[in-house]
C-alpha positions as a LaTeX table, in Angstrom:
\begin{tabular}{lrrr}
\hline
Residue & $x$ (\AA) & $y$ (\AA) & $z$ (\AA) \\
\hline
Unk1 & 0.00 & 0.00 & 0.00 \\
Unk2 & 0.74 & 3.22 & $-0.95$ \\
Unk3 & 2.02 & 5.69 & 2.08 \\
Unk4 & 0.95 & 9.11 & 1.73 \\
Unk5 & 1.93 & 12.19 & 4.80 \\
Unk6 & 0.42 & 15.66 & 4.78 \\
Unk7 & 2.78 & 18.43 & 5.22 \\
Unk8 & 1.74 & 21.48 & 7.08 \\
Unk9 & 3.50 & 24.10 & 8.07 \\
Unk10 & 2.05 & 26.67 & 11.08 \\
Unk11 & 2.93 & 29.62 & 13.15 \\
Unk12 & 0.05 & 30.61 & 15.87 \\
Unk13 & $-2.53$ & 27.75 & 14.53 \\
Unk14 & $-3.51$ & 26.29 & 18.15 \\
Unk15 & $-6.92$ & 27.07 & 17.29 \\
Unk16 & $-6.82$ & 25.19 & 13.77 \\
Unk17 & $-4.22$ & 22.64 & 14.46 \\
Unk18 & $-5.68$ & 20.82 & 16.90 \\
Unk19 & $-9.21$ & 20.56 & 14.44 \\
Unk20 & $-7.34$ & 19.61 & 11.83 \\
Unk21 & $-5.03$ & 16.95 & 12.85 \\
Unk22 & $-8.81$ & 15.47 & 14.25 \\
Unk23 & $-10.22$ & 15.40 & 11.07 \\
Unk24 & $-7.59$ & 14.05 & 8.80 \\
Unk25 & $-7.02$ & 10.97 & 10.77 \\
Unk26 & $-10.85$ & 10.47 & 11.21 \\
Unk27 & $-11.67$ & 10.96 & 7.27 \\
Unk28 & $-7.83$ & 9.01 & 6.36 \\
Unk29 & $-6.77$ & 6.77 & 9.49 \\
Unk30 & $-3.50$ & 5.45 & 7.43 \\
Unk31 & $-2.22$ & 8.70 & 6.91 \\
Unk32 & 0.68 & 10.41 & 8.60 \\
Unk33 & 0.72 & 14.33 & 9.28 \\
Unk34 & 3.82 & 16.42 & 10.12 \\
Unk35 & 3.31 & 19.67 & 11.03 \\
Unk36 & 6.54 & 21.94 & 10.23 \\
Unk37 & 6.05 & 24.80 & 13.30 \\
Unk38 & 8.21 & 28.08 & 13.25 \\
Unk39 & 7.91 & 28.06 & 16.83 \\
Unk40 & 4.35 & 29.40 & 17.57 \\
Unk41 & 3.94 & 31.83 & 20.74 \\
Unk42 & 0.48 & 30.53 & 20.96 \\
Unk43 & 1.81 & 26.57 & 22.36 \\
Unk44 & 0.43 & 25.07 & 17.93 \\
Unk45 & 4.66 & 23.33 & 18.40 \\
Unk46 & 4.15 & 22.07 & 21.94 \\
Unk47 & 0.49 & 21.08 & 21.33 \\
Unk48 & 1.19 & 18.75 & 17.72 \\
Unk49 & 4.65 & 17.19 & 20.15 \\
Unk50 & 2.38 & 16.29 & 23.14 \\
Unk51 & 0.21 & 14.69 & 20.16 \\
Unk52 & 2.84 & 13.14 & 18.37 \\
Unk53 & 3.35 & 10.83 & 21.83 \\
Unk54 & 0.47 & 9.53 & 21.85 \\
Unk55 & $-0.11$ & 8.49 & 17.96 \\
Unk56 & 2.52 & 7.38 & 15.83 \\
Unk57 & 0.95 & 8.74 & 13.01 \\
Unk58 & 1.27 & 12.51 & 14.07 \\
Unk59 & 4.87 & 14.04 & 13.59 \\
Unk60 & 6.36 & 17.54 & 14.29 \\
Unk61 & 9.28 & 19.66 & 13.25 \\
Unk62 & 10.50 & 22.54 & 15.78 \\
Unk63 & 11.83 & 25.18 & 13.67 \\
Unk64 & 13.29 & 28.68 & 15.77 \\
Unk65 & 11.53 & 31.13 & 14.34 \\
Unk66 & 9.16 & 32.49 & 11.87 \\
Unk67 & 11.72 & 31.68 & 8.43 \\
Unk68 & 8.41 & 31.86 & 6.06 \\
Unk69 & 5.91 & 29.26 & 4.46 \\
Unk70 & 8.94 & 27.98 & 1.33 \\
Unk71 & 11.74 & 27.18 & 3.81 \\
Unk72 & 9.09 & 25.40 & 6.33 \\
Unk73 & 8.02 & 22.98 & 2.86 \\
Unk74 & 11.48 & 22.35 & 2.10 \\
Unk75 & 12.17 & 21.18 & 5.75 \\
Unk76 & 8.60 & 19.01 & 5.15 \\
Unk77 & 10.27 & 17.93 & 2.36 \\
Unk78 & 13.51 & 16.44 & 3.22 \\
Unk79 & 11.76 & 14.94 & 6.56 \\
Unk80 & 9.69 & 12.99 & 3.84 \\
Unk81 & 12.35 & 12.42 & 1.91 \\
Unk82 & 14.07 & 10.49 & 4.38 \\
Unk83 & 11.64 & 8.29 & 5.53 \\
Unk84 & 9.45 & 5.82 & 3.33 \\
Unk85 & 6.30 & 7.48 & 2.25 \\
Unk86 & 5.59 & 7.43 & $-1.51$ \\
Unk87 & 2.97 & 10.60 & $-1.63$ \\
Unk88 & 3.00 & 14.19 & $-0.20$ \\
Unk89 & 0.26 & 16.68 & $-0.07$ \\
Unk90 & 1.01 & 20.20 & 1.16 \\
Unk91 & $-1.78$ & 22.30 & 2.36 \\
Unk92 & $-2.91$ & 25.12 & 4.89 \\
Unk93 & $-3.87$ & 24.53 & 8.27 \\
Unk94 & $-6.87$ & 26.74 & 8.63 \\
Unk95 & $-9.19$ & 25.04 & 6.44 \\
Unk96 & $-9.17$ & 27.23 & 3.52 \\
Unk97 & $-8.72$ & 23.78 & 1.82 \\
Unk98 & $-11.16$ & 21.06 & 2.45 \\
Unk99 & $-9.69$ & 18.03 & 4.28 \\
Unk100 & $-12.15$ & 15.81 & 2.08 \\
Unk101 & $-10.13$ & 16.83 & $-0.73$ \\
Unk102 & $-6.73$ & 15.30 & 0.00 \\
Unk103 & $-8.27$ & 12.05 & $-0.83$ \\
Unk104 & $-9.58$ & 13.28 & $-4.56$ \\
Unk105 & $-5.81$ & 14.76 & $-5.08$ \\
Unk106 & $-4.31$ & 10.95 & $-3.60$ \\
Unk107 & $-6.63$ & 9.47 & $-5.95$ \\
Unk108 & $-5.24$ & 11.88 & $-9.24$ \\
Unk109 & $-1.47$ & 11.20 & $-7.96$ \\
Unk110 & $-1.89$ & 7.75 & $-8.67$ \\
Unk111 & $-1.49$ & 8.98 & $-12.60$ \\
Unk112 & 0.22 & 11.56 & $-12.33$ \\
Unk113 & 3.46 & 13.51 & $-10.82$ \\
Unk114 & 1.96 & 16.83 & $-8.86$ \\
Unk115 & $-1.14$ & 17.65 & $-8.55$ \\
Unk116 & $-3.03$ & 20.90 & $-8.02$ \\
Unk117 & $-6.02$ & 21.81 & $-6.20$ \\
Unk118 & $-6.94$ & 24.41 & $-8.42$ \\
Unk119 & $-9.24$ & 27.69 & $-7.29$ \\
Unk120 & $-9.48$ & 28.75 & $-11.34$ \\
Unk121 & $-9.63$ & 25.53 & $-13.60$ \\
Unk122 & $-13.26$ & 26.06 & $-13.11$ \\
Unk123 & $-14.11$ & 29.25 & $-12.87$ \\
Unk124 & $-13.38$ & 31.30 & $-9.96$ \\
Unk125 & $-14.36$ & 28.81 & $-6.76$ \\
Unk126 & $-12.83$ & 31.41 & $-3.49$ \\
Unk127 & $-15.31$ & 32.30 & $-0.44$ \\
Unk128 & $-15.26$ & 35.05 & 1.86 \\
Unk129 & $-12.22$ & 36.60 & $-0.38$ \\
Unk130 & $-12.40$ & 40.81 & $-0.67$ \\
Unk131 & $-12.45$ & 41.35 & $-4.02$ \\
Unk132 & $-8.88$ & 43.00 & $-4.01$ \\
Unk133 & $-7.33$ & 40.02 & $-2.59$ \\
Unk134 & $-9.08$ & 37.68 & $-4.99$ \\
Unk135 & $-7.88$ & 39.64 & $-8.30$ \\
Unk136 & $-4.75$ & 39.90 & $-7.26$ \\
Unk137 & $-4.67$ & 35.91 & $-6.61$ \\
Unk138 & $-6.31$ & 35.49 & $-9.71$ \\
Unk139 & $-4.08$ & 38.26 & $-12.24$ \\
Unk140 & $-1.13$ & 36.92 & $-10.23$ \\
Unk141 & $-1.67$ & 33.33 & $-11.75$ \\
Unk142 & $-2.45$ & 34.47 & $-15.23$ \\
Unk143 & 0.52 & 36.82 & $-15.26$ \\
Unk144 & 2.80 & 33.46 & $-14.14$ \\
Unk145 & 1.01 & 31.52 & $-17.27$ \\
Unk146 & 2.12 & 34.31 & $-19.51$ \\
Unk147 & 5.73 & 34.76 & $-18.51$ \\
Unk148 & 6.82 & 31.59 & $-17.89$ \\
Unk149 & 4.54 & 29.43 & $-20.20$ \\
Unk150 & 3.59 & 26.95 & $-17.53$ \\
Unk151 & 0.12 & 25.73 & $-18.54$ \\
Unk152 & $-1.36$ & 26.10 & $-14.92$ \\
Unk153 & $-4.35$ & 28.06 & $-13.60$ \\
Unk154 & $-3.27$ & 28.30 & $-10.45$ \\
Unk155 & 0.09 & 28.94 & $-10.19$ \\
Unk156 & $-0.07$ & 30.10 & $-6.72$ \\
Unk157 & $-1.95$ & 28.30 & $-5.14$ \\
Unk158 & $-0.70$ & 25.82 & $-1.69$ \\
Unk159 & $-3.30$ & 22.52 & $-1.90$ \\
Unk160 & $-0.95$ & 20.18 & $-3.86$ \\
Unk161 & 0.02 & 16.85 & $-3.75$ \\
Unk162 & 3.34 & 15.66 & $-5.14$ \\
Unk163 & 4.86 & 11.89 & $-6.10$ \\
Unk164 & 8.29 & 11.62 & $-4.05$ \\
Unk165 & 9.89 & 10.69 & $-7.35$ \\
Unk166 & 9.29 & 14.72 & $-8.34$ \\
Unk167 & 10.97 & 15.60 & $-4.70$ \\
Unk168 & 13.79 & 13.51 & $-5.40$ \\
Unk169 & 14.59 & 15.17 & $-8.68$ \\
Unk170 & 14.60 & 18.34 & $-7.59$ \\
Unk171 & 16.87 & 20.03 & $-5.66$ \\
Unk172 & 15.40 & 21.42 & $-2.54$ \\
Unk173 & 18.48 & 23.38 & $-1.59$ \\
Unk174 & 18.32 & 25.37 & $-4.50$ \\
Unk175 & 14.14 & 26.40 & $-3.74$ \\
Unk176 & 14.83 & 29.74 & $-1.41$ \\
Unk177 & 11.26 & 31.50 & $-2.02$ \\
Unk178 & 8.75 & 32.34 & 0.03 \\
Unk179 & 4.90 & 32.67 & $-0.15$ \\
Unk180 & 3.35 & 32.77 & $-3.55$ \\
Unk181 & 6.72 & 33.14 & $-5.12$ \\
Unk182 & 7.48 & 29.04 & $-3.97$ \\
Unk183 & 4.26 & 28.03 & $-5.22$ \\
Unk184 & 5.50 & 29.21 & $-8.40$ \\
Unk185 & 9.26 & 27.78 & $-8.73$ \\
Unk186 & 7.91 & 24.17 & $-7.36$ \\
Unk187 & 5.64 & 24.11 & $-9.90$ \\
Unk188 & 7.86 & 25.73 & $-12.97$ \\
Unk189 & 10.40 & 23.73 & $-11.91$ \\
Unk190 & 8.28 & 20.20 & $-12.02$ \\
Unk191 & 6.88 & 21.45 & $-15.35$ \\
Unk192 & 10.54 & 22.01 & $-16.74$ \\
Unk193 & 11.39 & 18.43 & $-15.85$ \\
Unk194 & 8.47 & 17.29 & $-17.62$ \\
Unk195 & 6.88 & 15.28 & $-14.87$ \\
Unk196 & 2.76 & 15.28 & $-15.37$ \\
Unk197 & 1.02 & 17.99 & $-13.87$ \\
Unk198 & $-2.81$ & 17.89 & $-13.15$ \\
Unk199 & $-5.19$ & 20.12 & $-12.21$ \\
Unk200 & $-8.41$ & 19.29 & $-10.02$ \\
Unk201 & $-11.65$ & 21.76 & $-9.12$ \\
Unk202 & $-11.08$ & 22.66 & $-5.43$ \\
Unk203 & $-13.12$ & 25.62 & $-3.39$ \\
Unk204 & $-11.45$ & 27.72 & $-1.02$ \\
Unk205 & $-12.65$ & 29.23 & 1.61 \\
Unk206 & $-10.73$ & 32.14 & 3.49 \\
Unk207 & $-10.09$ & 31.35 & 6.84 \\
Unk208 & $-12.85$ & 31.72 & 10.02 \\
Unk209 & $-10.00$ & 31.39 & 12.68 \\
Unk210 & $-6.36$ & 32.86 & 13.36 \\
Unk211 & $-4.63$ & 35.59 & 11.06 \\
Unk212 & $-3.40$ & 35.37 & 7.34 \\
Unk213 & 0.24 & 35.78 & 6.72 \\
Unk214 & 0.58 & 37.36 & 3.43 \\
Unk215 & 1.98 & 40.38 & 3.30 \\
Unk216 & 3.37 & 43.12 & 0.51 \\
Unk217 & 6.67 & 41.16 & 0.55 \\
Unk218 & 5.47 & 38.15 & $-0.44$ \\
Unk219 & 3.51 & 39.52 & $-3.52$ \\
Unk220 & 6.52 & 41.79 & $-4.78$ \\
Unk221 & 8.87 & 38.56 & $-4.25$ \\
Unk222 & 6.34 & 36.83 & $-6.39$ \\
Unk223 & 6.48 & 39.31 & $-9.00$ \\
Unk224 & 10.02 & 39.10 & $-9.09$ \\
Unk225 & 10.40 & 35.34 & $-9.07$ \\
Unk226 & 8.55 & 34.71 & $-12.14$ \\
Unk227 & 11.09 & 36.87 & $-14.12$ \\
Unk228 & 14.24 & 34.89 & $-12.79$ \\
Unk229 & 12.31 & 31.41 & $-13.70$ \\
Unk230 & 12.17 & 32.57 & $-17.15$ \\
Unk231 & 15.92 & 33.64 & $-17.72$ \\
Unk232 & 17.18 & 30.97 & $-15.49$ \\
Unk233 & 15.46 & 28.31 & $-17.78$ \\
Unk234 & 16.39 & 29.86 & $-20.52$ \\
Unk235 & 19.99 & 30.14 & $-19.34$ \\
Unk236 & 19.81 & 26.29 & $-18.17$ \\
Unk237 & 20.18 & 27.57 & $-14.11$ \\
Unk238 & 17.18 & 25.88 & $-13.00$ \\
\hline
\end{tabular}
């Protein structure tokens, strides 16, 4: 059998964390969870290690500070990476992506290399967005498709699942982004390799509880990264 782990990486999630981990192991009881913490003042680190003792399945990484959503993958990453598990799905901890949903993207792995819980391969499907926000999520992803000539719809987006074979190939101490901007290399950088990428319908729905952590850095970084994709393909410094 197949062993799949979901990757999540928090700072001040005690109220979503401890929801979460609940309702993954109740909808998936073989899965494993590690939860990548840049030491949360709010006890999310101590909480998921006090877990972690009591069910094998449950796994934590202490990290010492708040180093930003790319670094806290890549950490995710190699943890995998070194242990046995054959699939790894990345999401967000407040339930802006639906926990049912990891098992539709386990079940579109099994043909494919990464794939993407997508807000805009149908339509627009975001809730409780402001409209600012939302167009900049969505321009941001067309502007990505443009540039780089990545056929993806949602280039930015952080519900993904990915075969450990794509992992493996790539090399994680090269990925230094942040935010939106990491969204976008991991997936440039898996199309560029020519593993198969595939899209799948998600909604998402803005978080009820805790505090978004995007910022104007991340979105300039973004805006930036796309640009040095391009040249460094074209150069052959992916």
């Amino acid at each position: 059998m197949k062993k799949a782990i979901v990757v999540i990486p928090t700072y001040n999630e005690c109220e979503n964390i401890e929801k979460m981990i609940h309702r993954l192991i109740e909808l998936y009881p073989n899965i494993h969870i590690l939860v990548v913490d840049d030491n949360s003042p709010d006890g999310t680190g101590k909480y998921v290690e006090d877990k972690s003792k009591e069910d094998d399945r449950i796994h934590v990484i202490h990290r010492a500070g708040k180093l930003g959503l790319g670094t806290a993958y890549v950490a995710g990453f190699k943890y995998v990476l070194e242990r046995d598990y054959d699939y790894v799905v990345q999401m967000d901890a407040d339930f802006s992506h639906d926990p049912k949903d990891v098992g539709r993207l386990l079940e579109a792995i099994e043909e494919n290399d990464l794939v993407i819980g997508s807000r805009y391969i149908q339509g627009v499907n975001v809730i409780n967005w402001p409209m600012s926000r939302l167009l900049l999520s969505y321009f941001a992803s067309i502007y990505t498709r443009v540039i780089t000539g990545m056929p993806v719809m949602d280039a930015t987006g952080g519900f993904k699942c990915f075969k450990r074979e794509v992992l493996e190939k790539l090399n994680l101490d090269k990925v230094k982004s942040n935010g939106y901007s990491f969204q976008i290399e991991m997936n440039f950088k898996t199309y560029k390799m020519n593993f198969r990428i595939k899209e799948i319908p998600i909604v998402f729905t803005d978080r009820v509880e805790g505090t978004s952590k995007m910022s104007k850095k991340i979105v300039h970084e973004a805006v930036a990264m796309v640009w040095k994709l391009r040249f460094r393909s074209i150069l052959g410094r992916l």
